[in-house]
N, C-alpha and C positions, 0 to 999 in steps of 0.2 A: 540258288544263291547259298552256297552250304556257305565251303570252304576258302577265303581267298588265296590268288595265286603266293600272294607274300606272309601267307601265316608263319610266323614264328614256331618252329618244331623244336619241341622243349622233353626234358629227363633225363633219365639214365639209360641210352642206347646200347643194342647190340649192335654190332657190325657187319654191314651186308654182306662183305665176302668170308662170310665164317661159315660155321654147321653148325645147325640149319640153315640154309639162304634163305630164309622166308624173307618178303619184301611189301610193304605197302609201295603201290605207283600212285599218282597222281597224272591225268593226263588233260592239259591245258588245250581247250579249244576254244580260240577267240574270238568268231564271227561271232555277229549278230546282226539281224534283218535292221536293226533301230538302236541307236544308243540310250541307253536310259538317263536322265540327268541325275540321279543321286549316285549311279554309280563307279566306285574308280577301280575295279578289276580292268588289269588289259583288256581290251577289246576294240573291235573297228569291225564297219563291214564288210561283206570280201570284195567287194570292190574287183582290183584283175587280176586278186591273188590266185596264183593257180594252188587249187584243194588238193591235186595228188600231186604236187611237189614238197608241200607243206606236208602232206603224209608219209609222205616220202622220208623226209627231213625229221621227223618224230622216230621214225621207226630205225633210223641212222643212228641217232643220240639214245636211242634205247640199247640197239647194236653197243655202242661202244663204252655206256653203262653200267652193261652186264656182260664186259667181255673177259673178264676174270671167271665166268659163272656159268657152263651151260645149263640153258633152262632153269634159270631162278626161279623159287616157288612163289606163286603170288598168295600174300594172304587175302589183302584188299585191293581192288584196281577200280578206282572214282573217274568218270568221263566231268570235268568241269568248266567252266569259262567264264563270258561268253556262251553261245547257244550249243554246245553238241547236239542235242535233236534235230538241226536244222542240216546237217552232213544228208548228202543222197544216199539212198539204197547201197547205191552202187561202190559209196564213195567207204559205207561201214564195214560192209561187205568184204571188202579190199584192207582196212585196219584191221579189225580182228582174226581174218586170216591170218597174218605178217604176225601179228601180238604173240598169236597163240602156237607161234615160231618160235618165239622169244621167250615166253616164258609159260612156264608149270601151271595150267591151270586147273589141275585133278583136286588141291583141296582148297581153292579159293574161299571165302567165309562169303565174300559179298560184293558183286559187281555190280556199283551204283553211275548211274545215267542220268546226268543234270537234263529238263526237257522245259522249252516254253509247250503250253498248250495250243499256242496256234502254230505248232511245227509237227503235229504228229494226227494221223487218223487211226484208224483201227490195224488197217495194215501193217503200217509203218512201225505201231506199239508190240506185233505179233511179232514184226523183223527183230525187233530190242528183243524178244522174250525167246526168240529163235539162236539169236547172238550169244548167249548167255546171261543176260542183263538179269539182276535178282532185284534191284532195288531201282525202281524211280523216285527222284526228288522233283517236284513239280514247281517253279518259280511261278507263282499266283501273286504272292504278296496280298490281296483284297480280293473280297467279292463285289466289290463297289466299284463302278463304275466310273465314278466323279473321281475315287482316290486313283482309276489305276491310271486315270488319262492326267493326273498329276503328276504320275511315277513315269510316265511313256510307254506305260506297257502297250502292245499289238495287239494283246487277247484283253476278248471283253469277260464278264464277267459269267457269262453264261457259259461261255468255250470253256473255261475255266471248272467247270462243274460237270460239263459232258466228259473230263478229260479224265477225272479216276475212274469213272464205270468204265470208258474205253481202255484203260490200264486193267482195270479188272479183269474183264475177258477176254483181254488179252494171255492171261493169265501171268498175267509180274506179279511175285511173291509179294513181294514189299511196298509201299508207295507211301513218301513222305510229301506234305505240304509244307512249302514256305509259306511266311507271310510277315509282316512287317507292320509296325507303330511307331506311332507317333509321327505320321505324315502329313504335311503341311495342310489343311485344310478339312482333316479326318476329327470327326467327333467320336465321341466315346461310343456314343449309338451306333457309328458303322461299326466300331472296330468291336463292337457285340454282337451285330447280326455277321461279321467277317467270321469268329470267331464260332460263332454258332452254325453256318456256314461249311465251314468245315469239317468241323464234328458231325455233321449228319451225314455226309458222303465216306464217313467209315474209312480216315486212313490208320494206318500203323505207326504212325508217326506226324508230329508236327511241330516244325520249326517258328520260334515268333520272336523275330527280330526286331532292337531298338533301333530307328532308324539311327544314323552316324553320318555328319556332316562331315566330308574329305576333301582332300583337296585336289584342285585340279576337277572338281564337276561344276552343274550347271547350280546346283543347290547349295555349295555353299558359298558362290556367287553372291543368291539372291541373300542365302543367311549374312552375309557380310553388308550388305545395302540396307540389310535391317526389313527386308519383305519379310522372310522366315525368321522365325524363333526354335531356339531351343536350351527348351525348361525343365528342368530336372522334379519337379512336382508332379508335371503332366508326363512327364518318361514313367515314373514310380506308379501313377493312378493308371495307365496303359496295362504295365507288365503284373502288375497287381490283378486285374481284370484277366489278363491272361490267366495267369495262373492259381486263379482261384475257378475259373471255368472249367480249362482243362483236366485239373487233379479231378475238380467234381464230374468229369465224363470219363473216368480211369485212366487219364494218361499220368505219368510218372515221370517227375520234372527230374532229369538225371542230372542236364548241365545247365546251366544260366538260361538260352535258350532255347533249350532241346526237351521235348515232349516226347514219351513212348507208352506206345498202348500197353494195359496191363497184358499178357497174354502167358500162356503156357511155355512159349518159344520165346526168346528175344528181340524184341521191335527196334532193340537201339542198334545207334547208325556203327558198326563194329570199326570202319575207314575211320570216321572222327574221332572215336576214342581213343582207338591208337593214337591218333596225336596227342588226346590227354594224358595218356600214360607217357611218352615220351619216344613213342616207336622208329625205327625205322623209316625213312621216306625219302621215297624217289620221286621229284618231278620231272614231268617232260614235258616240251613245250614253249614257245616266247612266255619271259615273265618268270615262268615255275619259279617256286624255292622247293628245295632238298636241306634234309639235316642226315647224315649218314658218320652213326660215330659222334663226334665233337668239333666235325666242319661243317660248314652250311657256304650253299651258295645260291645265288640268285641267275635265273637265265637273263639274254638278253630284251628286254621290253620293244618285242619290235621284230613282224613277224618276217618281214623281208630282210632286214638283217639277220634274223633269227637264222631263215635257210641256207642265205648264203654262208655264216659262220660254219654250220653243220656240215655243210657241204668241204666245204675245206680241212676243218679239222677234228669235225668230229664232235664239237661241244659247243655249248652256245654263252658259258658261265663269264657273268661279270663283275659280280659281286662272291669274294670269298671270303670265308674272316673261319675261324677256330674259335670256338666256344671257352669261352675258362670255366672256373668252376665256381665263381659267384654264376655268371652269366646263364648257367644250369638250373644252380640252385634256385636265382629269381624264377626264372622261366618256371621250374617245377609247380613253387607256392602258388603263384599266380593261377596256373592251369588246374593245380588239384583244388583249389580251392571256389571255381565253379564249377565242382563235379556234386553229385549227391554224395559220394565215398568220403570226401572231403581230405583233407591236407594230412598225412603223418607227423604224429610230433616227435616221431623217430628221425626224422630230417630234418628237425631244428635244434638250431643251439639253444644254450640255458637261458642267454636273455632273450631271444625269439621264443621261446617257451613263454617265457613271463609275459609277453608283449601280446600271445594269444591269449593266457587266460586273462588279459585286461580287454578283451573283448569277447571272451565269455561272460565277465562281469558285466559288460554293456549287453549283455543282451544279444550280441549281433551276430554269435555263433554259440554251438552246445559241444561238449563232449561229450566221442562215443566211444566204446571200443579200442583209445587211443589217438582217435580222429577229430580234428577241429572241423566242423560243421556249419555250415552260414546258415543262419536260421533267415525267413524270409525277408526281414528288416534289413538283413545283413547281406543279402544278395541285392540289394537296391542301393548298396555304398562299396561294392566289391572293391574300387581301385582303391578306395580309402582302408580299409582293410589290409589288403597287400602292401601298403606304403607305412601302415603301422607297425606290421609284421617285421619285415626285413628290411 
């Protein structure tokens, strides 16, 4: 559950067909064995979709992509969805051969593989580390039982715990845990032994998400019938708990909700910060969004139309729009300002200038260096923040 397929990719771009072609991909894979009801990333089961046509159809729209380009350099290239782990042997085997056609992968920084734990054994974690894979993201959400069969998860919570030592010996460099709060039914005491939980299987990283009611799931259905709540007290006493656990086990709250172990090397996720900086990015896939430059476009949400579009002409884009330069500018403040680095006030005007240091005065961020800072009260009101700012 990193990145979804529709994130907003924000900054000051370079231009993929320049020099250097470096490029972040993003590569959208939408099965999954089970739908989960809080979630609205694309996704469906595969049902009679055939997997190497749709492979096919990825690697066509990569084809015509990067046909200005031979062998574009990848910097970052994220497998997300929906389940990537759940692809056959056979089926990966056949994608990264075709990829590593397409594009440059001698200085890659970080090749991250979204995995459920009941999709991979020891084998299968060896094939990932045989592929090139550097980084797993493990979609856990809980160690609890009662919460995961709230969320629909397939893996229990046990599977869930066998799956980083089988990542370990696998030997995957990397391995981040999701996890999620404030879920319907979850007290403060799981999301402590969750939390605690995790920390003891020693990853490099760990993700802990406010849940988010969306539309079009099963949950904010019931949110709307008045079954579920959501309470911005109980979101703040969650993330609080997070993040007072975490820093105290040496991880390093970089972004909102991105955890990295202190280490000698870098444990943060290098794919998602590009997007905080404003990078380059390629998606492929039903759904994907791209930002390349000061155009963004959206694929088609829909994996059968998705191929046959490809199939025909090449591209599957249906949403196009040209960024302005407020449109940048919001996007920047927004983004830099749940980073640890925090916001330049070199990219604000005189009155957005004033409008932060009146939330230096509250309290709700410091200045560093030049950099507006959201101190921890201030990361628990971030959009309010951003809406005072600009």
């Amino acid at each position: 559950m990193s990145f979804p397929d529709t994130l907003p990719r924000l900054g000051n771009r370079a231009i993929l067909h320049g020099h250097p072609h470096t490029v972040q991909v993003y590569l959208h894979i939408p099965f999954c064995h089970r739908i989960c009801p809080y979630c609205s990333f694309y996704k469906h089961t595969p049902g009679n979709t055939d997997i190497k046509a749709f492979l096919e159809a990825l690697l066509t729209e990569a084809r015509h992509a990067t046909r200005d380009q031979a062998f574009p350099q990848l910097r970052t290239l994220y497998f997300g969805g929906g389940t990537p782990s759940m692809l056959s042997p056979t089926h990966l085997r056949f994608l990264f051969g075709e990829l590593r056609k397409l594009f440059d992968f001698s200085q890659i920084e970080e090749l991250t593989f979204e995995a459920n734990p009941a999709t991979f054994d020891l084998k299968k974690a060896q094939l990932f580390r045989e592929l090139g894979v550097t980084r797993i993201s493990l979609g856990i959400q809980s160690f609890d039982d009662a919460v995961l069969k709230t969320l629909g998860r397939e893996h229990s919570a046990a599977e869930a715990q066998e799956a980083v030592p089988i990542l370990r010996e696998a030997g995957i460099a990397q391995v981040n845990i999701d996890l999620m709060f404030s879920i319907p039914g979850q007290s403060i005491n799981s999301w402590e032994k969750t939390l605690a939980t995790a920390i003891a299987l020693k990853p490099d990283h760990i993700s802990a998400y406010n849940l988010t009611y969306e539309e079009d799931t099963a949950f904010i259905a019931k949110l709307s019938k008045g079954e579920y709540h959501d309470d911005p007290e109980t979101n703040a006493r969650f993330f609080s708990l997070a993040h007072n656990t975490l820093s105290a086990a040496g991880f390093d709250h970089y972004e909102t909700s991105n955890y990295a172990k202190r280490s000698s090397s870098t444990t943060r996720s290098s794919h998602n910060s590009g997007y905080w900086k404003g990078s380059n990015y390629l998606g492929l896939g039903p759904s994907a969004v791209s930002t390349i430059g000061t155009t963004r476009w959206k694929n088609l949400p829909d994996t059968a139309g998705y191929i046959k579009q490809i199939t025909h002409v090449g591209h599957a884009k249906t949403e196009i729009e040209e960024l302005s330069r407020d449109d940048l500018h919001l996007e920047y403040v927004a983004m830099a300002l749940r980073t640890a680095e925090g916001l330049s006030l070199e990219h604000l005007s005189s009155n957005e200038r004033q409008r932060a240091q009146q939330v230096v005065d509250g309290e709700l961020a410091t200045l560093r260096d030049g950099h507006l800072i959201l101190t921890h009260q201030g990361q628990l009101v971030t959009d309010s923040v951003i809406e005072h700012i600009v």
